[in-house]
C-alpha positions as CSV (number, residue, x, y, z in Angstrom):
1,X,52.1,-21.7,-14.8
2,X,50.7,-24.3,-16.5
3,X,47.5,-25.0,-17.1
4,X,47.9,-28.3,-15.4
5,X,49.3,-26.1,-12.5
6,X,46.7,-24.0,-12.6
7,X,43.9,-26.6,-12.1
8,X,46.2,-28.0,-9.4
9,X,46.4,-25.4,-7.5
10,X,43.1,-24.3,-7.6
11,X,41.9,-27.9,-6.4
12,X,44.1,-27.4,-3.5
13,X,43.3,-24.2,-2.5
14,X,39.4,-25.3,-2.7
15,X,40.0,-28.5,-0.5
16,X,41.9,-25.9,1.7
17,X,38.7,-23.6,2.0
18,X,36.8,-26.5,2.9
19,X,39.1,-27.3,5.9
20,X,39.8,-30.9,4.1
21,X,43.4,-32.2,5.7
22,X,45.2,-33.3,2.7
23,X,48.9,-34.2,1.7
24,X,50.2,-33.9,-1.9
25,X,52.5,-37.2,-2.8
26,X,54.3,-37.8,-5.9
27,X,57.3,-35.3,-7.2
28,X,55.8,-31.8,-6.4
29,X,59.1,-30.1,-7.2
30,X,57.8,-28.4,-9.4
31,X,54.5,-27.1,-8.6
32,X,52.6,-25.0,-8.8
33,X,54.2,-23.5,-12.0
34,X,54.4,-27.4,-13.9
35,X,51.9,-30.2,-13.1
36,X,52.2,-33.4,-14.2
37,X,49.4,-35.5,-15.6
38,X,48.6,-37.2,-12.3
39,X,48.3,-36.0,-9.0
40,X,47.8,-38.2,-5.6
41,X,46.7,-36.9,-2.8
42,X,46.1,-38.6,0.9
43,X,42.8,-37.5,3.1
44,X,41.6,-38.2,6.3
45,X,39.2,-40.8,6.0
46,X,36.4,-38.8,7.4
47,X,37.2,-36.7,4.0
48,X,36.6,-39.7,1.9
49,X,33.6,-39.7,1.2
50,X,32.5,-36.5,0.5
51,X,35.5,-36.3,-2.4
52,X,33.4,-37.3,-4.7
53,X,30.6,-34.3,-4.5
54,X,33.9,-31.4,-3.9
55,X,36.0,-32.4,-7.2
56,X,32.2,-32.0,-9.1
57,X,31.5,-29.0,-7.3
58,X,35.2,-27.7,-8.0
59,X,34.5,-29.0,-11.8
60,X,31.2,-26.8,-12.3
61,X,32.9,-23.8,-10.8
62,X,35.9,-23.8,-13.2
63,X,34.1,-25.5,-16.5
64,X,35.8,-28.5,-16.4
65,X,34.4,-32.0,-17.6
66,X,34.5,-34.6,-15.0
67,X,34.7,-37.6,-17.1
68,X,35.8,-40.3,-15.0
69,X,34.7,-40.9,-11.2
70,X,36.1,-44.8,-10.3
71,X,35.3,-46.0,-7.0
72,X,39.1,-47.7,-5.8
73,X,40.0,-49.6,-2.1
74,X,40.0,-46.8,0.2
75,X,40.1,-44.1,-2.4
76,X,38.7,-42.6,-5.2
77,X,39.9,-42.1,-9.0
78,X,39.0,-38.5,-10.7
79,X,39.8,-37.7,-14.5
80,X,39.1,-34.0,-15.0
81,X,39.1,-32.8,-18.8
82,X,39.3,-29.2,-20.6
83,X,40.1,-28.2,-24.4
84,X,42.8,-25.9,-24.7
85,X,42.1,-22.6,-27.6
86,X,42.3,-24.8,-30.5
87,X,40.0,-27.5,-29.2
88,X,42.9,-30.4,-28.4
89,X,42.0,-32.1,-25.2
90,X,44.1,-32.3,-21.9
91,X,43.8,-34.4,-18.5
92,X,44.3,-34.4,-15.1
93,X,44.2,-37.7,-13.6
94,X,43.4,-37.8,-9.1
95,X,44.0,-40.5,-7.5
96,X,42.2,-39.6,-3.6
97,X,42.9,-42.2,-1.2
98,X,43.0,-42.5,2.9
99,X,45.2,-45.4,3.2
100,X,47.6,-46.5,0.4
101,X,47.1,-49.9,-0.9
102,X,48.3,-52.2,-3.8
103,X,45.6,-54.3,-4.6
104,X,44.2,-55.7,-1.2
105,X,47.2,-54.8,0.9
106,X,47.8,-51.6,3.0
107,X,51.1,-50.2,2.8
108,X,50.9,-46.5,4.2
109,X,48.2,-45.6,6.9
110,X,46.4,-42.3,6.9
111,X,48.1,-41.2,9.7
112,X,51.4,-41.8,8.3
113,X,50.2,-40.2,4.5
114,X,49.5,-37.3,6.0
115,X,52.8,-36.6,7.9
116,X,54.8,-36.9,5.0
117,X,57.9,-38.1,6.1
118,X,60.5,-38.1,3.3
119,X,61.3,-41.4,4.0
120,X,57.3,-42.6,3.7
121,X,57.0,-40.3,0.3
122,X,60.1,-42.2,-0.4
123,X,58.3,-45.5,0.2
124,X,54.7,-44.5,-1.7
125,X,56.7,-43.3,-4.6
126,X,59.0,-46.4,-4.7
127,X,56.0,-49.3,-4.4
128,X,53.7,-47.0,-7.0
129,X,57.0,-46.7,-9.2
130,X,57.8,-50.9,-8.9
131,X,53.7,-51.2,-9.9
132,X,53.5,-49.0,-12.7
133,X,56.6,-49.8,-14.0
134,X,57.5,-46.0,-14.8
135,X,60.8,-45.4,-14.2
136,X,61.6,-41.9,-15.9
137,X,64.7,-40.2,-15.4
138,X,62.6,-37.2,-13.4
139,X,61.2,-40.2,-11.2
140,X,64.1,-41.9,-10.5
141,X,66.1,-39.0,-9.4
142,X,63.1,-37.7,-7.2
143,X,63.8,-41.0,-6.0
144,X,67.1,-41.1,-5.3
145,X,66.9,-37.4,-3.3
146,X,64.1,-39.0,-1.3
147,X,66.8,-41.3,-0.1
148,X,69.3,-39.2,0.6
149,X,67.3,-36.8,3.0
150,X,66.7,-40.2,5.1
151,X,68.5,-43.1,4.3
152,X,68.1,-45.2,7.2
153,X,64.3,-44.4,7.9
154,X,63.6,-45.2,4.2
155,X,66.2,-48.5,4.1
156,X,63.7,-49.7,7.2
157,X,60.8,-48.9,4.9
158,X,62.1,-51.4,1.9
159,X,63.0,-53.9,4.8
160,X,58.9,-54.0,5.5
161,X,57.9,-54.6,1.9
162,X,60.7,-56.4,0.7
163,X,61.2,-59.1,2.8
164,X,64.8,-61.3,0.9
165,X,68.2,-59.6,1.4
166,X,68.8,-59.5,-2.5
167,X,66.0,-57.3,-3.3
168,X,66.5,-55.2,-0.7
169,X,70.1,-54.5,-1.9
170,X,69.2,-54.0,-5.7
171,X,66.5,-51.2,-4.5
172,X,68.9,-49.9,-1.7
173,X,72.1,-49.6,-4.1
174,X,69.3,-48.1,-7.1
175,X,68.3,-45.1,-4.3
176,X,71.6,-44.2,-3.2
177,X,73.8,-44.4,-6.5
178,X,71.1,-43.4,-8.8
179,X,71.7,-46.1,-10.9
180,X,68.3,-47.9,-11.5
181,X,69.3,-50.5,-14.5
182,X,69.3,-53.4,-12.3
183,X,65.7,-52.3,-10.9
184,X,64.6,-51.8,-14.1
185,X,65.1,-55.4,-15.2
186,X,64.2,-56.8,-12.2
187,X,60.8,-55.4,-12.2
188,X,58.7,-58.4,-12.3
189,X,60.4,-60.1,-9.9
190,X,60.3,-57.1,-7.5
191,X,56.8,-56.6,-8.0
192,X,55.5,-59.9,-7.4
193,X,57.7,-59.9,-4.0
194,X,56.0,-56.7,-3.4
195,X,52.8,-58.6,-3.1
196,X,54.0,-60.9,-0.9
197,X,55.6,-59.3,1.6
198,X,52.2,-58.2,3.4
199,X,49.3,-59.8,4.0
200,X,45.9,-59.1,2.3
201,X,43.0,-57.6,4.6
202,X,40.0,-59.2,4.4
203,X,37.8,-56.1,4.5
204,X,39.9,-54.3,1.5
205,X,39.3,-58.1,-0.2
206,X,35.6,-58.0,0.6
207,X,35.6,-54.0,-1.1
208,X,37.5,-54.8,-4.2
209,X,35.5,-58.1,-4.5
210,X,32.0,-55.0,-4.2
211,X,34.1,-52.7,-6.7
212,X,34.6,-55.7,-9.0
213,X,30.9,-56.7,-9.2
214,X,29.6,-52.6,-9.4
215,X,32.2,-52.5,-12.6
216,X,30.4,-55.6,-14.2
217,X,27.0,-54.1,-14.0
218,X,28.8,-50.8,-14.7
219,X,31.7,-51.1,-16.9
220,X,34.0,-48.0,-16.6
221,X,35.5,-48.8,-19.9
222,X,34.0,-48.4,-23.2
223,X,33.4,-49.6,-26.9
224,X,33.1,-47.0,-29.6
225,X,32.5,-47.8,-33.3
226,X,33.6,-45.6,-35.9
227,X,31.2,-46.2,-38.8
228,X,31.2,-45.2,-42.5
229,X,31.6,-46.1,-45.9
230,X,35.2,-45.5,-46.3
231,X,37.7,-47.3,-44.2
232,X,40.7,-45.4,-44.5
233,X,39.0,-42.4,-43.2
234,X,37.7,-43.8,-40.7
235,X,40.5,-46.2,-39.8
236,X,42.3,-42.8,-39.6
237,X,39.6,-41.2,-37.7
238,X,39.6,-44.2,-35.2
239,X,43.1,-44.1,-34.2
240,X,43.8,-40.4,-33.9
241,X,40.4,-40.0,-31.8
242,X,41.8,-43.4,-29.7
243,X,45.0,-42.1,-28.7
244,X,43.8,-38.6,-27.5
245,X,41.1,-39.5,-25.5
246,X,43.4,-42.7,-23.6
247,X,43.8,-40.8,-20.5
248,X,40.4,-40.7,-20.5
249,X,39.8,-44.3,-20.3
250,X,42.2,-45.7,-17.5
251,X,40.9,-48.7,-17.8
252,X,40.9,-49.4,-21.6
253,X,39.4,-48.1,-24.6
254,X,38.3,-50.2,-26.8
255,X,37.6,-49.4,-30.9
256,X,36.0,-50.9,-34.0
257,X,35.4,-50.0,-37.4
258,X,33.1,-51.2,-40.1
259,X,30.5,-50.4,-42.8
260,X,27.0,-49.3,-42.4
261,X,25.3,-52.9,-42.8
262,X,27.6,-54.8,-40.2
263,X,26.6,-55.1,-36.9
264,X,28.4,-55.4,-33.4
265,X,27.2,-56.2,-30.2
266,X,28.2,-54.1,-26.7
267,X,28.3,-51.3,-28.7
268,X,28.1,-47.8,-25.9
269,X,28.8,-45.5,-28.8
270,X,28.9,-44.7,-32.7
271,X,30.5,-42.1,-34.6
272,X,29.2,-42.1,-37.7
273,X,30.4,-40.7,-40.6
274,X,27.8,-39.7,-44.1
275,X,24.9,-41.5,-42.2
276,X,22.3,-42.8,-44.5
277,X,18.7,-41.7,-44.0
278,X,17.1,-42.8,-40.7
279,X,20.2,-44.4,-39.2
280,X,20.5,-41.7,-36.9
281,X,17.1,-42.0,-36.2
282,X,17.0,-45.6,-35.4
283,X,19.8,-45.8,-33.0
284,X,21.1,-44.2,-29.6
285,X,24.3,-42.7,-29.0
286,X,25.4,-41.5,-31.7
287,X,27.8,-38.6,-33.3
288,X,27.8,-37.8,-36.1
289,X,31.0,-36.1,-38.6
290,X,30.5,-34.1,-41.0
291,X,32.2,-36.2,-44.2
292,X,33.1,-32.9,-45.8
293,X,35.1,-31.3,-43.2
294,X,39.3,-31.7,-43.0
295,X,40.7,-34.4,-40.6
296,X,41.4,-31.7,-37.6
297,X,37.6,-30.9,-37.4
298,X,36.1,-34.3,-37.7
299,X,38.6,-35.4,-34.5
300,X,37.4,-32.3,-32.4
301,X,33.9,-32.6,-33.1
302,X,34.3,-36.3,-32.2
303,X,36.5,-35.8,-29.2
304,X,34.2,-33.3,-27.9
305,X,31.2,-35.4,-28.2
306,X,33.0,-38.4,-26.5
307,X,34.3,-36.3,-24.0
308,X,30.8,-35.0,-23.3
309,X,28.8,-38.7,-23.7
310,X,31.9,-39.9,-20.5
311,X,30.8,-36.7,-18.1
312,X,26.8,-37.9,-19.0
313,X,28.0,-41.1,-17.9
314,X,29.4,-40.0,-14.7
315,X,26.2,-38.2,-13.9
316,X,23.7,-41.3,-14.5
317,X,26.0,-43.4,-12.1
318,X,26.5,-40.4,-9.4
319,X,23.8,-38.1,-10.0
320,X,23.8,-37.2,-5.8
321,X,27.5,-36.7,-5.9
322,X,27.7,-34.8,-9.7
323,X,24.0,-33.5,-10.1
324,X,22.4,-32.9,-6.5
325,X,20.0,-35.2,-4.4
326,X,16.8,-35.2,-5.9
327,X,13.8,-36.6,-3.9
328,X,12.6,-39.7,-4.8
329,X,9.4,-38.7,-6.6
330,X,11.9,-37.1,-9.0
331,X,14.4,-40.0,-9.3
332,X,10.9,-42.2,-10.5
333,X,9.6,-39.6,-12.9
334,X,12.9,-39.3,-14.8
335,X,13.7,-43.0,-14.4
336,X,10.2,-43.4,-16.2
337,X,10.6,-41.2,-18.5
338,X,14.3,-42.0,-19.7
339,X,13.5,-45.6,-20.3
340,X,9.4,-45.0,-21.4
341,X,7.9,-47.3,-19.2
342,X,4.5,-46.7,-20.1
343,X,2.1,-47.4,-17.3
344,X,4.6,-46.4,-14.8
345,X,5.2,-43.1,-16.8
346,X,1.6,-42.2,-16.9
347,X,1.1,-42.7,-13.3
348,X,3.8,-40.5,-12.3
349,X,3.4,-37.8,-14.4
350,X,-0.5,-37.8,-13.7
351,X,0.1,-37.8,-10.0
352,X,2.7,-35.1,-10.5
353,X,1.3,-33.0,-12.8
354,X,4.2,-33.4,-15.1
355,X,4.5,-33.8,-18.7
356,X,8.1,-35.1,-19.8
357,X,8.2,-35.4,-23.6
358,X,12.1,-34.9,-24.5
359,X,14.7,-37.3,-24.2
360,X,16.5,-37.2,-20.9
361,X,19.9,-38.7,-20.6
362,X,22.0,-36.5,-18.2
363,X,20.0,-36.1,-14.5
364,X,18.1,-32.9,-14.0
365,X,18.2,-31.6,-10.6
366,X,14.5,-31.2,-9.6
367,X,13.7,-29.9,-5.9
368,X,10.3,-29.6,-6.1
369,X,9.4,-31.9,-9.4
370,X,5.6,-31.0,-10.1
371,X,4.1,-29.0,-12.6
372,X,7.0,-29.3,-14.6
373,X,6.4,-29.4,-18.5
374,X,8.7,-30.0,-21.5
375,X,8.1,-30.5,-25.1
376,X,9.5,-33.3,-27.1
377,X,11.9,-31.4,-29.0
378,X,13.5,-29.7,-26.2
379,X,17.2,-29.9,-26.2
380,X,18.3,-30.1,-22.0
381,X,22.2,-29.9,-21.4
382,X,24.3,-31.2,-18.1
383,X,23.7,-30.4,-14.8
384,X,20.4,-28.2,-15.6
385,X,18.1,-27.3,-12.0
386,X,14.2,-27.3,-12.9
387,X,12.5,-25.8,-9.8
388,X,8.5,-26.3,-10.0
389,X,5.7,-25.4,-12.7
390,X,8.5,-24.9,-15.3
391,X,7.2,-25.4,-18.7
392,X,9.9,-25.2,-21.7
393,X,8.2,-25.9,-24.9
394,X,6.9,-24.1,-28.2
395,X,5.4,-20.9,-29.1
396,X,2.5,-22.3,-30.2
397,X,0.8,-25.8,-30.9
398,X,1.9,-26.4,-34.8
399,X,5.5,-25.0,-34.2
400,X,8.2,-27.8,-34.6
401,X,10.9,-25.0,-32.5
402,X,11.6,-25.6,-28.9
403,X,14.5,-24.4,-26.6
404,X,18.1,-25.3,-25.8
405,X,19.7,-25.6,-22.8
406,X,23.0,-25.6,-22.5
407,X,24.6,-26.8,-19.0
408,X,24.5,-25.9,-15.6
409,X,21.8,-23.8,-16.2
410,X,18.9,-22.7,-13.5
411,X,15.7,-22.0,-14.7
412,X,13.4,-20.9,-11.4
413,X,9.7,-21.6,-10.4
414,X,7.1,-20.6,-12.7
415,X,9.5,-20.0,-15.8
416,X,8.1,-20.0,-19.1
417,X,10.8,-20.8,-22.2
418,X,9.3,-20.8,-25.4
419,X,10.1,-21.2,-29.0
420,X,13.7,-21.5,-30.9
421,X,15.5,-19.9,-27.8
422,X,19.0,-20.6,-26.5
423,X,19.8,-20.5,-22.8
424,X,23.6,-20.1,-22.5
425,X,26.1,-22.0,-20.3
426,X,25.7,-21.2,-16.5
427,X,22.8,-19.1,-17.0
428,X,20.0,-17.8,-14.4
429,X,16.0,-17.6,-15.6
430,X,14.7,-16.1,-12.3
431,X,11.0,-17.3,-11.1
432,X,8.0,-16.7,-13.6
433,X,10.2,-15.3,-16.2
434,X,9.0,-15.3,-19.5
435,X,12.0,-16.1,-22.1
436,X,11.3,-15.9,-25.8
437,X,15.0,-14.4,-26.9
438,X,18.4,-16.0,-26.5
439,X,20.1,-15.5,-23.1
440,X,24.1,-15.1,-23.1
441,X,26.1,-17.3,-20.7
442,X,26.6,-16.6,-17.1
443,X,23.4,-14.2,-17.2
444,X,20.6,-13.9,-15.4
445,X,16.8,-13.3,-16.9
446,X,13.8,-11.6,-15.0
447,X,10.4,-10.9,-16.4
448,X,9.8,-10.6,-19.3
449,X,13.0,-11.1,-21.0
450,X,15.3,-8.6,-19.4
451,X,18.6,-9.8,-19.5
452,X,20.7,-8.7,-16.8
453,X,25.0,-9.3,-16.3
454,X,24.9,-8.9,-20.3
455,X,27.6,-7.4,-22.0
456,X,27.2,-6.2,-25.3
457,X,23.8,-7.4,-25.5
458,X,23.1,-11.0,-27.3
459,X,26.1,-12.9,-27.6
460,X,26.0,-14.8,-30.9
461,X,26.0,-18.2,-29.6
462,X,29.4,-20.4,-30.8
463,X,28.3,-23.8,-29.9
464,X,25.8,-25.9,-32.3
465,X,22.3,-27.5,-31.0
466,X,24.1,-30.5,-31.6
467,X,26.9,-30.0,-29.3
468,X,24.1,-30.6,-26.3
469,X,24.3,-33.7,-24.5
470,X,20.6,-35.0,-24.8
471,X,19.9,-35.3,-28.4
């Protein structure tokens, strides 16, 4: 299996734990033991909504990144990431929806989704085939056997999309002789009568006309800069990095390149290569390649940082659904503190007894958010829990050293974390715990730092400081 298969399944066995009805469409014939790169899958609509907060869940469980969470008519769009041993990235693309639509039309209903008829997979896979325009030899012959378990439920199908005799015949003689060419450069034509054959609803206009306006004020796709002083490397570093990471950007990438004293505006992130002194500094957003390095290590480290910046995107726009639901008094302090409002930030944090100094980019779940102190150097990954009268700072007064932490991390009330410490992925620092030493991954620490769940005792740590989110 896989590891596409693996995730797969996994997914569907933790839907199927949380008694979530749900019907896999597409060509499954081979699952679980090979996955392609996308996956739909049809849910009750009482499921809907809570899909959001179970794929981030499922995510944190098995150390995936959850880089894209689009909000679609009736449905929801998921890109899931991981690195494979050598640090090259891979995708899985969900689509979740209740009822199947192209554009404002309904097609399929729930109801009828999650039956599964062969003649309605037959009908979903035809109209999302005619819309995407992929008509691969393993599609069209998944196709075809659609037809032929249920010719005339699925000819009855086309007949209700498809409403001219022609058409139906060219997609009626493609499905039962296999032979597609005539589909293939009819395409246009057959999509645009797709369209027309059923009538818009005004409430799926009236959501896509919402999503629309959210994806102004929120763009889901992005424009990344590749700056240096050479431009053949960083041409080469631009296009290499672009074509990875596409399936991360289903709806468009875009990329420039130039020199360190041009300028371009919209701008959401720069990777930098040989960065002159205090450009770093001076701007937000950035990662920067070592120049020295071979090609191979200057596309990880990039990919990974981009990868990374996506999933802290994700969280700012869903931080209920990817983070947790913090009250509101947190929500204010961190929204003061992320964008330094200064009399708003003084207020809180007096009120609060709270004293933010580090950067904050990625949400921090915070229950209970008073008493809660950080220095300014801190370094706080993704998905980090901050229960009250936690202070993370330095030793003592004069040091310039303050802690790491790395993701999904839960540091309990009372906690003291102090000096040039790393807290590993997925650790535990239990309630007034003192931590001056590193803690591993996946442990837990208790008074004064005794590391349990350690094997081995201190793991040399593998990831950089700057390979943390909020830097």
């Amino acid at each position: 299996m896989d590891d596409r298969g693996y995730i797969a399944q996994a997914l569907f066995d933790r839907l199927r734990g949380g008694e979530v009805e749900f019907r896999v469409l597409g060509d499954t014939r081979g699952y679980p033991d090979t996955a392609g790169d996308e996956i739909d899958l049809a849910v009750h609509p009482h499921a809907l909504r809570s899909m959001p907060r179970a794929v981030a869940r499922f995510c944190h469980e098995f150390d995936l990144q959850l880089v894209q969470l689009l909000r679609e008519a009736h449905g929801w769009h998921f890109v899931l990431a991981w690195s494979d041993d050598v640090g090259r990235p891979h995708f899985l693309v969900a689509r979740v929806f209740s009822d199947f639509y192209v554009g404002a039309r309904r097609l399929l209903r729930s109801d009828e989704l999650l039956r599964a008829s062969p003649d309605v997979r037959f009908i979903h896979g035809l109209a999302t085939t005619v819309e995407s325009g992929d008509l691969a030899a393993e599609r069209i012959a998944w196709l075809s056997e659609l037809w032929h378990e249920y010719p005339r439920a699925a000819m009855e199908r086309i007949a209700q999309l498809w409403r001219k005799r022609a058409e139906i015949r060219i997609i009626a003689h493609a499905a039962k002789h296999g032979d597609w060419t005539r589909v293939r450069s009819e395409l246009p034509r057959l999509r645009r009568a797709l369209r027309r054959g059923v009538r818009p609803r005004l409430d799926a206009v009236l959501t896509r006309l919402g999503i629309l306006a959210g994806r102004v004020v929120q763009p889901p796709e992005a424009l990344i800069a590749f700056i240096g002083p050479e431009p053949e490397r960083r041409s080469t570093l631009m296009r290499q990095v672009a074509r990875e990471l596409a399936p991360a950007f289903p709806t468009g990438l875009a990329t420039v390149e130039h020199g360190f004293h041009e300028q371009h505006d919209g701008v959401d992130l720069r990777v930098v290569l040989e960065a002159p002194e205090g450009f770093i500094r001076d701007h937000e957003d950035v990662v920067e390649v070592d120049a020295s390095q071979t090609l191979t290590v200057q596309v990880s480290r990039a990919e990974r940082q981009i990868l990374r910046w996506l999933e802290c995107r994700v969280e700012q726009r869903y931080p209920a659904a990817v983070v947790g639901d913090n009250p509101l008094a947190a929500r204010l302090l961190q929204f003061a503190c992320r964008h330094r409002v200064p009399l708003l930030r003084d207020l809180i944090e007096t009120v609060l007894n709270c004293g933010i100094e580090c950067r904050i980019r990625s949400p921090i779940l915070m229950p209970h958010p008073y008493g809660i102190v950080i220095d300014r150097n801190a370094v706080l990954g993704n998905r980090v829990t901050l229960m009250h009268q936690v202070t993370i700072g330095t030793k003592h007064p004069h040091d310039a050293h303050s802690p790491v932490i790395e993701d999904n991390v839960f540091i309990g009330p009372g906690a003291k974390i102090l000096g040039a410490v790393r807290v590993g992925r997925g650790a535990t620092v239990g309630a007034n715990a003192v931590v001056t030493r590193d803690v591993p991954s996946h442990c837990t620490v208790v008074g004064i730092n005794r590391v349990l769940g350690s094997q081995g005792g201190e793991e040399q740590r593998q990831v950089e400081r700057e390979s943390v989110v909020n830097i």
